[in-house]
ROLUMMI-375647 format. One record per residue (C-alpha): x, y, z; residue in one letter; residue number from 1. Coordinates in steps of 0.05 Angstrom, whole numbers. Example, Ala and Ser with C-alpha at 12.3 -4.5 7.8 and 13.67 -1.06 7.14 Angstrom:
# residues 2
[[246, -90, 156], 'A', 1]
[[273, -21, 143], 'S', 2]
END
This chain:
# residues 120
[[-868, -585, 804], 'X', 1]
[[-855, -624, 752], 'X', 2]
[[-912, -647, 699], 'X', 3]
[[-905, -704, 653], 'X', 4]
[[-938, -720, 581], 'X', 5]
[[-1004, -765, 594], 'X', 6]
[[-970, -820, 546], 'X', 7]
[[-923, -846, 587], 'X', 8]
[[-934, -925, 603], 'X', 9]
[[-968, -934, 669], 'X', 10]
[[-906, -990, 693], 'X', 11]
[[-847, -946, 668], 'X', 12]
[[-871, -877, 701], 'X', 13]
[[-851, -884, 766], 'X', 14]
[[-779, -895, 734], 'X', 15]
[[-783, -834, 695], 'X', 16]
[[-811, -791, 758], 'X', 17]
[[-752, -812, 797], 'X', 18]
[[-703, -796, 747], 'X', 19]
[[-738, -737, 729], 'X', 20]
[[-739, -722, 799], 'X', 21]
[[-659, -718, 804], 'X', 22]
[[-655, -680, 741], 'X', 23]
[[-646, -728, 684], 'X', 24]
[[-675, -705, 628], 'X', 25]
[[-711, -772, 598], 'X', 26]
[[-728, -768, 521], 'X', 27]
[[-755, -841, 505], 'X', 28]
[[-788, -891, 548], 'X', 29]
[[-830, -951, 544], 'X', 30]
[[-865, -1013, 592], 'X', 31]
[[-838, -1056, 544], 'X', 32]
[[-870, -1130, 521], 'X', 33]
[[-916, -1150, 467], 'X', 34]
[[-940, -1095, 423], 'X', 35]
[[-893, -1041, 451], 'X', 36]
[[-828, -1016, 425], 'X', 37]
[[-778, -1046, 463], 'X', 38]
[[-781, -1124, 501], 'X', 39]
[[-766, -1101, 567], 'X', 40]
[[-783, -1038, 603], 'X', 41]
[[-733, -984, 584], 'X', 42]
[[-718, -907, 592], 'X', 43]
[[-668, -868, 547], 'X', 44]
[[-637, -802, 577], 'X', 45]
[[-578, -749, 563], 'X', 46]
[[-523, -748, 594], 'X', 47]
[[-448, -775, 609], 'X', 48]
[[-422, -838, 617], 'X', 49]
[[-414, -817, 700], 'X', 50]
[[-496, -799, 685], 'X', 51]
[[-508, -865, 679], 'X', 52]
[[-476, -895, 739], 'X', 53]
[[-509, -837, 781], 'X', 54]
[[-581, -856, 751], 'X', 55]
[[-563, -942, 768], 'X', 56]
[[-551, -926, 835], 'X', 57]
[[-603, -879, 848], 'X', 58]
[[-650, -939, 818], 'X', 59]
[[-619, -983, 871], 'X', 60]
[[-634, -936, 912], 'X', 61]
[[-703, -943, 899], 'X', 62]
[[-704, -1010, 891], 'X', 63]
[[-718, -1009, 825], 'X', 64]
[[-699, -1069, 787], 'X', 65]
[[-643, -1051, 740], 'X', 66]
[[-628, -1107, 682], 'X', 67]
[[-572, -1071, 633], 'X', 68]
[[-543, -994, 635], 'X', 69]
[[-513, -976, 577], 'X', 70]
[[-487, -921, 539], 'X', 71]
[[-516, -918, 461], 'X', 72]
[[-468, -893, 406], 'X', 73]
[[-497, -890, 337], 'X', 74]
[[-486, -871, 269], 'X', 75]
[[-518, -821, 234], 'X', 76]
[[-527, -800, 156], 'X', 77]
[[-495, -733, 140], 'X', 78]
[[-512, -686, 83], 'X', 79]
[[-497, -639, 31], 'X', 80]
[[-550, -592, 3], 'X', 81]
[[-535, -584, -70], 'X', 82]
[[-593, -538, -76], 'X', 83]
[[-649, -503, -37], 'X', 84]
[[-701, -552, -6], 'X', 85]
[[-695, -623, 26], 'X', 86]
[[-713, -651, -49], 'X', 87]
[[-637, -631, -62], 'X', 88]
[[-598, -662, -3], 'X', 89]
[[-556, -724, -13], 'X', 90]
[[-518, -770, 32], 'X', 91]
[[-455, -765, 36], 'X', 92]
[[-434, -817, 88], 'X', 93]
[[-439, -832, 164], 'X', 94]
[[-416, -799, 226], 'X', 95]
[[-418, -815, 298], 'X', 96]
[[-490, -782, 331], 'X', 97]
[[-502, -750, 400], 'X', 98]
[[-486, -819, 449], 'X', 99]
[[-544, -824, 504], 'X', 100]
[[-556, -876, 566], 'X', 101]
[[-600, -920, 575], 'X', 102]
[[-631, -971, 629], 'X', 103]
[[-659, -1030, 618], 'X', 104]
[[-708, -1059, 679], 'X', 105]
[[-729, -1135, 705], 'X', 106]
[[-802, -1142, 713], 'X', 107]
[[-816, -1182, 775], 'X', 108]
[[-849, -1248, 764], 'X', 109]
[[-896, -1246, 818], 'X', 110]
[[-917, -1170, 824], 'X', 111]
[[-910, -1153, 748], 'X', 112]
[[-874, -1092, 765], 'X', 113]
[[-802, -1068, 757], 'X', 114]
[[-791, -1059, 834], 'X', 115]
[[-766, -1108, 877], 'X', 116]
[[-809, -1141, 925], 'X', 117]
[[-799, -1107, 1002], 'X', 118]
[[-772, -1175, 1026], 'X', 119]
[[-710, -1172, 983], 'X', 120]
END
C-alpha cells in the first residue's frame, strides 16, 4: 500500500493515485487556478518519452481529462568550486538538466473536476 504526503490538492489526487498506482513516480503536482502554481491542474513525473504515452493512455483509460502531455527539457547552471564552501562556487555556463513529463488536465465546466462526465 501505497501512502501519499497530506499536501497534495484534493482535485489533482486521484490523478496522482492512479499514476502512482502503475508505478510512476510523481514529483510535482498541483489543482491548478488562482493562487496555485500552475493555471491548470498538472502532475510532473520521471520517466521516458514512451512514459509519457503509457501515463496519457492510462488517463484515458480512466477517463481522466488529459489537456497537453509533454516532455520538459531545461537548462541548468553548472559550477566550478574555486574553493571549499558554496560562498566559492561560480557559474560557469548552462547545460541541458534531467528532462521529465508532464500532463496537463481540462477541468470540466459543469462538475469542476478533471474527469469526464459518465455520459461522454
Amino acid at each position: 500500500m501505497v501512502s501519499f504526503p497530506d499536501n497534495i490538492d484534493e482535485q489533482i489526487r486521484p490523478v496522482v493515485e492512479v499514476l502512482t498506482r502503475h508505478g510512476f513516480k510523481t514529483f510535482e503536482s498541483c489543482q491548478g487556478g488562482e493562487g496555485h502554481f500552475f493555471n491548470e491542474p498538472t502532475v510532473r513525473f520521471w520517466g521516458t518519452e514512451n512514459d509519457l504515452l503509457k501515463a496519457y493512455e492510462i488517463c484515458q483509460c480512466y477517463k481522466i481529462a488529459v489537456f497537453e502531455a509533454r516532455r520538459v527539457y531545461g537548462k541548468e547552471d553548472v559550477y566550478v568550486n574555486q574553493g571549499i564552501g558554496k560562498e566559492n562556487e561560480n557559474p560557469i555556463g548552462q547545460a541541458w538538466g534531467i528532462p521529465f513529463n508532464e500532463l496537463t488536465f481540462v477541468t470540466h465546466s459543469k462538475t469542476g473536476t478533471i474527469f469526464l462526465p459518465s455520459s461522454v
